[in-house]
C-alpha positions, -999 to 999 in steps of 0.1 A, spaced: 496 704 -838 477 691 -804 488 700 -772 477 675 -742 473 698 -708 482 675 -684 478 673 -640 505 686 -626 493 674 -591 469 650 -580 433 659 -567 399 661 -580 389 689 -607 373 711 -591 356 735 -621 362 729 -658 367 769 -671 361 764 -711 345 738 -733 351 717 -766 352 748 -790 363 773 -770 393 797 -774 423 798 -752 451 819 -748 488 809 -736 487 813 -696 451 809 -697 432 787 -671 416 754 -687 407 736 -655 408 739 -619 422 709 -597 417 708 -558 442 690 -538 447 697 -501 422 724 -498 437 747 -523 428 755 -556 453 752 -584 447 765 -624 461 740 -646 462 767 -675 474 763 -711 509 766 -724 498 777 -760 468 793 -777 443 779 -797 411 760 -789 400 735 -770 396 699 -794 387 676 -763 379 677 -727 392 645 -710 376 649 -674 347 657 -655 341 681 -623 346 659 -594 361 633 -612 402 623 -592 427 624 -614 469 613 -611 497 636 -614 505 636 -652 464 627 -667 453 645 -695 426 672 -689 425 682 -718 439 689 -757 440 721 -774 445 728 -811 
């Protein structure tokens, strides 16, 4: 079963950590958003791998978007 990992705050992403095919573990970091001049890991709540990437470094993104889905 997919799990979406989703903005939890709005801001830009700042650095995208792992790629379509990589593996992830539960509490891991997927992606990194800036908001306000600090640095927050959006990191995964399950392990798996990473099916799709959904955003781009740089790119703004809402409270809620999906960054990504892991598998």
């Amino acid at each position: 079963m997919a799990t979406s990992l989703v903005a939890h705050i709005t801001g830009t992403v700042w650095k995208i950590e792992k790629r379509v095919g990589d593996a992830v573990a539960a509490g891991e970091s997927v992606v990194i958003i800036e908001s306000m001049k600090m640095e927050m890991p959006v990191e995964s709540s399950v392990s798996g791998k990473v099916i799709e990437i959904r955003c781009v470094e740089g790119q703004g993104v809402e409270e809620g978007a999906v960054l990504a889905v892991i598998g």
